[in-house]
VMD Tcl script that draws the C-alpha trace (Angstrom):
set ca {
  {12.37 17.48 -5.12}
  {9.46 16.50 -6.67}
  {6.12 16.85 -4.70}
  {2.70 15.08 -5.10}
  {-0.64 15.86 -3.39}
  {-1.68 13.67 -0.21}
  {-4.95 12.38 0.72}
  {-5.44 15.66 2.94}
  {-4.79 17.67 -0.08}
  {-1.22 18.84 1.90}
  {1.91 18.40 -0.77}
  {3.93 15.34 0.28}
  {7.47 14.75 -0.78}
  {8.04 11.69 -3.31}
  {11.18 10.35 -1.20}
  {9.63 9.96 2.14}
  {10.81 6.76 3.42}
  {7.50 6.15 5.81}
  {4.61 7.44 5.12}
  {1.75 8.16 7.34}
  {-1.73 5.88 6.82}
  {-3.45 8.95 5.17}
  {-0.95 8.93 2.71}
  {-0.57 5.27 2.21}
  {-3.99 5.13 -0.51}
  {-3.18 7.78 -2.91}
  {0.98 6.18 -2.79}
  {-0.65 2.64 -3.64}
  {-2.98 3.96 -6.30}
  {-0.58 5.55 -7.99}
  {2.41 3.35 -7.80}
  {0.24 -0.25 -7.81}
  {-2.92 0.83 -9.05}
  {-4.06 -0.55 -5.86}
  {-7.26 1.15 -4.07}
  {-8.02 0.81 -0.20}
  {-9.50 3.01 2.24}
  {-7.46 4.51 5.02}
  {-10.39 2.90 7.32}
  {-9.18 -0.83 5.63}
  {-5.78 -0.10 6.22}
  {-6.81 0.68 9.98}
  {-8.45 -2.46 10.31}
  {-6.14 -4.37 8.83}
  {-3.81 -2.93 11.65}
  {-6.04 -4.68 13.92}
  {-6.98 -7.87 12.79}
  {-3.47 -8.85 10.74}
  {-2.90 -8.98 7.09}
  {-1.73 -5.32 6.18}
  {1.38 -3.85 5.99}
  {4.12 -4.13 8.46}
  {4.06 -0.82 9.82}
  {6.30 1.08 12.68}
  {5.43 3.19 15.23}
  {6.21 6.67 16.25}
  {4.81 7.44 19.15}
  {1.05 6.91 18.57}
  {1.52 7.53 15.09}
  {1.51 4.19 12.60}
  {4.20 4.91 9.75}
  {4.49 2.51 6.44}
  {7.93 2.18 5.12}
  {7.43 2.30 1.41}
  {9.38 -0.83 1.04}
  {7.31 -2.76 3.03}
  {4.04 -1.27 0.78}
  {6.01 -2.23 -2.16}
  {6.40 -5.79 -0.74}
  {2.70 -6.10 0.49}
  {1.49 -4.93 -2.60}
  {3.53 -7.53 -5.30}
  {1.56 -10.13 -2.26}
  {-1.67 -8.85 -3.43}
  {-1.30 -9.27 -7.06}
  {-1.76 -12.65 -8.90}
  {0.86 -13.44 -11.43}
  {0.28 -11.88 -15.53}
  {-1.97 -14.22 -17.18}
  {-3.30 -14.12 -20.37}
  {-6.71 -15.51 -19.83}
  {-9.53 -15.77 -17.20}
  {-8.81 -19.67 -17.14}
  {-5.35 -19.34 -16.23}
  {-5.69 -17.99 -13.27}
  {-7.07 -21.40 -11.08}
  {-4.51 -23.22 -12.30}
  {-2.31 -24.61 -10.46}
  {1.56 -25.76 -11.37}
  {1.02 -30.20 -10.33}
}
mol new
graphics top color blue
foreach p $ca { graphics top sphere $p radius 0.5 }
foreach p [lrange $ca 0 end-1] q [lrange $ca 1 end] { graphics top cylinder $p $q radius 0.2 }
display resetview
């Protein structure tokens, strides 16, 4: 198995199905080029508009699908211009 380096510097194995919201930055950079702040991701928790997330105990786990999914939300569609991207399909 194939291990990468968490936030906290501890390895982390690449098939965990949840991961915890320290690891949820570095798994986003990497896989969506994504950056956000474990402290966004907490507040976001709060106020809506983050990840669905589970609970374990006290503990806030992010299935990787979900990421996946709330990631592809975040990101506009491929253009190939700066003016493409207000336009709107009438």
């Amino acid at each position: 198995m194939i291990a990468t380096e968490t936030t906290t510097g501890n390895p982390m194995p690449a098939q965990r199905p949840r991961l915890r919201r320290s690891d949820v930055p570095s798994y986003l950079a990497s896989k969506h080029g994504i950056d956000i702040a474990v402290s966004t991701l907490a507040k976001l928790a709060t106020i809506g508009g983050g990840p669905a997330m589970q609970y374990s105990g006290r503990i806030p786990l992010y299935h990787v699908q979900d990421l996946d999914a709330w990631a592809e939300e975040r990101l506009s569609k491929a253009v190939r211009s700066t003016s493409e991207r207000g336009r709107r399909n009438l």
